[in-house]
C-alpha positions in Angstrom: 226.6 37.9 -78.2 230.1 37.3 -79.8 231.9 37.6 -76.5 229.2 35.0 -75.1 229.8 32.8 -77.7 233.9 33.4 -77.9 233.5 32.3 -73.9 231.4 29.0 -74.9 234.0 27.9 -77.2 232.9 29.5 -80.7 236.0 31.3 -82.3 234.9 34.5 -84.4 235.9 38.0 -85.7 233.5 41.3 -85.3 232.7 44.0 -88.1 232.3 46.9 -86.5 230.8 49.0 -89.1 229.2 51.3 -87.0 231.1 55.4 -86.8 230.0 55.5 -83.3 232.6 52.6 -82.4 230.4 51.4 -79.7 231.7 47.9 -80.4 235.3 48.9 -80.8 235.5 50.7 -77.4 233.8 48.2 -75.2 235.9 45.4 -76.8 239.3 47.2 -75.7 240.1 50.3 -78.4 239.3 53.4 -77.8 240.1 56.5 -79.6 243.8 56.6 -77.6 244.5 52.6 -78.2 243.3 52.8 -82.3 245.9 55.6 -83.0 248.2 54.4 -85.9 245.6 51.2 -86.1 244.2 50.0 -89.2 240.1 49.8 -89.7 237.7 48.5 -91.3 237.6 51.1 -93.8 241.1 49.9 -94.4 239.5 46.6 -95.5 237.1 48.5 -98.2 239.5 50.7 -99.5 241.4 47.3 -100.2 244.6 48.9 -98.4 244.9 46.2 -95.3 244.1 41.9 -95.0 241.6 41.1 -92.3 244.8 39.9 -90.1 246.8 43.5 -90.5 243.1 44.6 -89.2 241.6 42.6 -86.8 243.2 42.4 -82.9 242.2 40.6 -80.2 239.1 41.8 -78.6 240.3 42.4 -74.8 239.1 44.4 -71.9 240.9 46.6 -69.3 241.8 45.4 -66.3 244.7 48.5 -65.2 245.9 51.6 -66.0 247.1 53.0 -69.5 247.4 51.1 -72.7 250.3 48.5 -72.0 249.7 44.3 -72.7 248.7 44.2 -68.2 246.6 46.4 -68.7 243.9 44.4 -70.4 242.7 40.9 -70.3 241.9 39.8 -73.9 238.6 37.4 -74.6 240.0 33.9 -76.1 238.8 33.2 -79.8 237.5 36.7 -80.4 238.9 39.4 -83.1 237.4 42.9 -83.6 237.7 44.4 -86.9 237.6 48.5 -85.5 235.5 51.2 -86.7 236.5 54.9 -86.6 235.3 58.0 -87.1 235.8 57.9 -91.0 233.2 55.1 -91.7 230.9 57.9 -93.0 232.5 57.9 -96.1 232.4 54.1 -96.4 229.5 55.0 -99.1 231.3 57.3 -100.8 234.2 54.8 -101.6 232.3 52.6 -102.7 230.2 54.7 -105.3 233.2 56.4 -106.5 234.9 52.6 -107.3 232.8 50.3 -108.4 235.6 46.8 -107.1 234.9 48.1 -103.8 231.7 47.0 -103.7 232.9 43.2 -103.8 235.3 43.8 -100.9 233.5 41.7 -98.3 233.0 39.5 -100.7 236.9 39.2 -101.7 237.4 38.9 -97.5 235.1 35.9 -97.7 236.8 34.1 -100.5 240.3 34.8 -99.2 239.4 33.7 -95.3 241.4 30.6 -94.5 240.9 30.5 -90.8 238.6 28.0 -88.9 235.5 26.7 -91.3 233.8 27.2 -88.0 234.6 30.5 -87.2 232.0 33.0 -87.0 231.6 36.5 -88.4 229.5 38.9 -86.4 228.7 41.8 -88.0 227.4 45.2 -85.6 225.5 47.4 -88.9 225.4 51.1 -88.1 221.2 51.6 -88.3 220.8 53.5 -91.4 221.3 51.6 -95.1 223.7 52.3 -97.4 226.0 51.3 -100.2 228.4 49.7 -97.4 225.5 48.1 -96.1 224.4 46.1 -99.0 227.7 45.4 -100.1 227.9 43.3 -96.9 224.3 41.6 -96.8 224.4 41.0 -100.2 226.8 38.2 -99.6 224.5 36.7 -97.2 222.5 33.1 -98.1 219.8 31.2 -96.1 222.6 29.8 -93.6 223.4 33.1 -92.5 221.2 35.0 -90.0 220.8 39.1 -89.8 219.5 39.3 -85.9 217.8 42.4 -85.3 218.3 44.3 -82.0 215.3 46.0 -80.8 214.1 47.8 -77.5 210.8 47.1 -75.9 209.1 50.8 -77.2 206.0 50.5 -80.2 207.9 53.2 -82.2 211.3 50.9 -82.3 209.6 47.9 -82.6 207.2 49.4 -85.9 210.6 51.0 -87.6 211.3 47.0 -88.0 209.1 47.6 -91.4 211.8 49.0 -93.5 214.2 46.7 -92.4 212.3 43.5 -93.7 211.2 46.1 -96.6 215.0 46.3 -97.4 215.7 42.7 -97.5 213.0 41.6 -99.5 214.3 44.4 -102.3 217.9 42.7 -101.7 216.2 39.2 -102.0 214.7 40.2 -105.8 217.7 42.7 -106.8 219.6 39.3 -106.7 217.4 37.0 -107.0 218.6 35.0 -110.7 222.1 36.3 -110.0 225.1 33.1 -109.4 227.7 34.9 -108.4 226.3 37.2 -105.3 223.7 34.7 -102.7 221.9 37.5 -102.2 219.4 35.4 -99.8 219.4 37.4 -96.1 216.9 35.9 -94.0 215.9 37.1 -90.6 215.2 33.9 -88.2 215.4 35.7 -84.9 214.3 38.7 -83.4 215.6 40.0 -80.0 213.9 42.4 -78.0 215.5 44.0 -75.1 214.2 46.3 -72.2 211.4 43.8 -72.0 209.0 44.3 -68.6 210.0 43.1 -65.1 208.0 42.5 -61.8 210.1 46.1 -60.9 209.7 47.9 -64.1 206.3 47.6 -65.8 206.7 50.7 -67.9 203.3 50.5 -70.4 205.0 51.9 -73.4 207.3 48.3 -72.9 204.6 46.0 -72.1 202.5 47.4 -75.0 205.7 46.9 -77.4 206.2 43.8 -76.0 202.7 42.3 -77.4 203.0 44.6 -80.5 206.2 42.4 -81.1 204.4 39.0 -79.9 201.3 39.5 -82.6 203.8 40.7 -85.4 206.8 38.4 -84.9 206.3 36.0 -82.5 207.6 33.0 -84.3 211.3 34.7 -84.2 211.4 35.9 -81.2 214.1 34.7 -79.2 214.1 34.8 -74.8 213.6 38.0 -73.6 216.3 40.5 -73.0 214.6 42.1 -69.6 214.9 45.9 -68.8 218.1 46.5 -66.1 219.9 49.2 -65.5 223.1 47.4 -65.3 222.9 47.2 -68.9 224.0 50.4 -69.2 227.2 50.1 -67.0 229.1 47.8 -70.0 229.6 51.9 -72.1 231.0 53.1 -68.9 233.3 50.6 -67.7 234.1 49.7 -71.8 233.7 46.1 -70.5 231.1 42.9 -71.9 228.2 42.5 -70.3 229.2 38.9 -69.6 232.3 39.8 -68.1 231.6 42.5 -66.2 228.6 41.9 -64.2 227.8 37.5 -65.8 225.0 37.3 -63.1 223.0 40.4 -64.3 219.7 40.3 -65.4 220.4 41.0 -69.3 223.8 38.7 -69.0 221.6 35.7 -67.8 218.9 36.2 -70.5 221.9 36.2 -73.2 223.2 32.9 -72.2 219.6 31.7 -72.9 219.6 33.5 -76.1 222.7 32.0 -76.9 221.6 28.7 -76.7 218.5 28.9 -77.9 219.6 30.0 -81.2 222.3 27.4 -81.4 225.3 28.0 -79.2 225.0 25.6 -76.8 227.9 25.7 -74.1 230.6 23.6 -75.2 233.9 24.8 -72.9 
């Protein structure tokens, strides 16, 4: 989505705040290229500015880790992950300032008004977690990602459960918004006339009769999907006339990034 939206014309940063570094990889860093590299844990720990942190996202195009051998994405910045992130938690219980570190990233940003920050959350919750969604209000959206299977579609439960207890933890506070909204859903894996796989066609109308006035286009089920984790590569670069790439550009628009390049 933030590549999609970095090649439409709309200039934003990533949080990967995920240990598994999914994100960071695909978007041009792995393990190798993030040696001696700040992270985002830099950015809690208050040790690093979101500029010593943040490169430009990029893909490989060659061989080994010099400038030709990747093409970077215009307008886009990754803020890394690493292996560390674990103990994101941890830092934060054991200094109670850390907890307003997003918040002290969004008062000191002086970039763009119109910049976009796209966060990737690991799946679990945590201290790192809320100190992030916290500092959301009703103009901000959290976009849950879910496959087409009943068991991934009913874990959505806690997930509204924890944003409704965010919601009231905050609710007469001034200082911390405290007001995450979810306004779009996105289910991916979704049925095709090739792959009509019952478990996804029953999640599918699970997700209809439950959330069906969020839902945004489909995501359908390809197996090109998977290729962007072995070539480290967006979807929209790599293969932009796939199934899944074609369904995000819809997504994209439909949930207000219109193509303006």
């Amino acid at each position: 989505m933030a590549t999609e939206a970095a090649l439409r014309g709309y200039p934003g940063t990533i949080f990967d705040f995920d240990a598994n570094r999914s994100t960071t990889t695909i978007l041009g860093y792995d393990e190798e290229a993030m040696k001696g590299r700040k992270t985002v844990l830099d950015l809690i720990h208050g040790t690093a500015t979101l500029d010593e942190v943040a490169p430009p996202a990029r893909y490989r195009i060659g061989d080994g880790y010099d400038d030709d051998a990747f093409a970077y994405i215009p307008a886009l910045r990754v803020v890394p992950s690493c292996k560390e992130m674990s103990t994101a938690d941890t830092a934060i219980a054991e200094d109670a300032d850390r907890q307003d570190w997003f918040a002290e990233i969004l008062l000191g940003y002086d970039g763009d008004e119109d910049d976009t920050f796209w966060l990737d959350f690991p799946a679990s919750y945590g201290k790192m977690v809320y100190s992030v969604i916290r500092m959301l209000d009703e103009d901000d959206s959290v976009i849950p990602s879910v496959r087409a299977d009943p068991k991934d579609v009913k874990l959505l439960v806690p997930l509204f459960e924890e944003l409704d207890r965010v919601r009231e933890k905050n609710r007469h506070r001034r200082s911390v918004p405290g007001r995450p909204t979810v306004n779009h859903l996105i289910l991916t894996g979704t049925p095709t006339a090739s792959y009509t796989e019952a478990s996804a066609r029953k999640a599918t109308a699970l997700a209809e009769s439950l959330y069906g006035d969020i839902l945004t286009p489909y995501i359908r089920y390809s197996a090109d999907a998977k290729k962007l984790y072995d070539d480290c590569c967006p979807l929209p670069i790599l293969l932009p006339n796939s199934v899944p790439a074609v369904d995000y550009r819809k997504l994209m628009t439909s949930i207000g990034f219109p193509d303006r390049t």
